[in-house]
matplotlib code that plots the C-alpha trace (Angstrom):
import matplotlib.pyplot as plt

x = [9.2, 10.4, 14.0, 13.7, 11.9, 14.7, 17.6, 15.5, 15.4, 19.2, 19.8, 17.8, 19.0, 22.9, 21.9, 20.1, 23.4, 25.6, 23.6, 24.1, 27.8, 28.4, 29.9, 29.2, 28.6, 29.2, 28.3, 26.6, 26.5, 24.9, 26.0, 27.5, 30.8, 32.6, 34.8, 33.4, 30.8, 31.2, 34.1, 34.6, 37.4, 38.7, 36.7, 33.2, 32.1, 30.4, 30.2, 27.4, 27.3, 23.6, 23.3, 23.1, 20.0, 18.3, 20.0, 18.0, 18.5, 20.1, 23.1, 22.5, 23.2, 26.2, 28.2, 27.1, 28.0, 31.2, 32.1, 30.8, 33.1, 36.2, 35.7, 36.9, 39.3, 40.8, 41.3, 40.1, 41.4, 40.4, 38.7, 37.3, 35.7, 34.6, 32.7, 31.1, 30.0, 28.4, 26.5, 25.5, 25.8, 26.9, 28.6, 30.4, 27.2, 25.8, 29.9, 29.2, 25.9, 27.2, 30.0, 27.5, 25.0, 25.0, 27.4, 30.6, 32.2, 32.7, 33.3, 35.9, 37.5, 38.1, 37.2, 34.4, 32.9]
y = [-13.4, -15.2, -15.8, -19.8, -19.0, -16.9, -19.2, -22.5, -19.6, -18.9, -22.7, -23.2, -20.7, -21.8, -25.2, -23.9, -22.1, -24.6, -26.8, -24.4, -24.4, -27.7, -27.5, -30.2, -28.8, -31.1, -29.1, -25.8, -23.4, -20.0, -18.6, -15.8, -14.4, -11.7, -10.1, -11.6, -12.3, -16.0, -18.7, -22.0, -24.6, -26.9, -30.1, -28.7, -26.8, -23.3, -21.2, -17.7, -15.2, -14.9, -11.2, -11.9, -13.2, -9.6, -8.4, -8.7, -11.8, -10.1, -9.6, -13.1, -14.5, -12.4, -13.8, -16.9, -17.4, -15.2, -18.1, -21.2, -19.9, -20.2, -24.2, -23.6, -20.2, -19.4, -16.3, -12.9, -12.5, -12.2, -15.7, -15.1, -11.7, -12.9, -15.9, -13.5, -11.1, -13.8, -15.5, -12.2, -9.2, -5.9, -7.9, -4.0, -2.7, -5.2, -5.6, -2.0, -2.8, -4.8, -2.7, 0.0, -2.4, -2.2, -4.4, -2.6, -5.6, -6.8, -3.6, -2.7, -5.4, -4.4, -8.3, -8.8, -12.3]
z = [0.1, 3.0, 4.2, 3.3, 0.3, -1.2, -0.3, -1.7, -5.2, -4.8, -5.0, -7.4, -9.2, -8.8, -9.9, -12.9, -13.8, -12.5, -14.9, -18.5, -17.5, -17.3, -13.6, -11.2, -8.1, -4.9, -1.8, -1.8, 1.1, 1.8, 4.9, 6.5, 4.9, 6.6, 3.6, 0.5, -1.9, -2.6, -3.3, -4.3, -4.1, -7.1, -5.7, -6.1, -3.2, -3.2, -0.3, -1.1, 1.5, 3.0, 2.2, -1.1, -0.5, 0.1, -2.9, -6.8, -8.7, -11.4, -8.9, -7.8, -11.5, -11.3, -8.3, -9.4, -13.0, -11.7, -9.2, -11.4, -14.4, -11.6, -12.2, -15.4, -15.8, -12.6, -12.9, -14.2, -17.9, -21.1, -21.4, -18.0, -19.1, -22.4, -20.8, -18.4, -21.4, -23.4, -20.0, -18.7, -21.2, -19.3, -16.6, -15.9, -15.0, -12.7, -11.3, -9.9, -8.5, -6.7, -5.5, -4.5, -2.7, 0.8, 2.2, 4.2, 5.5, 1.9, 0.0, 2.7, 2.3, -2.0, -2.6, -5.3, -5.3]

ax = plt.figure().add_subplot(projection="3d")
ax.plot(x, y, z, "-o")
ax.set_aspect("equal")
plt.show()
């Protein structure tokens, strides 16, 4: 699939889940990121980093429903978790996935989405 072709899918896709979570999203970005996966800010704005793009969907769903949940829960805890478990199942498994992927910048920098 082509490079535009998977980004107009990733979109698509973060709408889709932006959608089931009942999270507005304002702007959305996919761009390079040197040390991270993703982030967003309180007023709406997501920023994906482009090498997700080569990566499977399933991983996709997971920095995405990890970052969309952030409108909500802030942080990593037990809500946080439990959202992630019920949206995605073995959120674990595809967590180290996406460690092991091929991304140094990232991984060397210890920051998940």
């Amino acid at each position: 699939m082509a490079a535009v072709d998977r980004k107009r899918e990733f979109k698509h896709r973060v709408h889709h889940w932006a959608e089931k979570l009942d999270v507005k999203v304002v702007w959305l970005g996919v761009r390079p990121m040197q040390n991270k996966w993703a982030s967003c800010s309180t007023n709406g704005h997501l920023n994906f980093n482009n090498e997700l793009l080569n990566l499977d969907g399933k991983l996709w769903d997971y920095v995405i429903v990890h970052e969309l949940l952030h409108f909500s829960v802030p942080n990593h805890g037990r809500l946080w978790k439990s959202l992630m478990r019920v949206h995605l199942g073995d959120y674990e498994e595809l967590e180290s996935r996406l460690k092991a992927s091929n991304h140094p910048r990232v991984h060397n920098s210890g920051k998940a989405p």
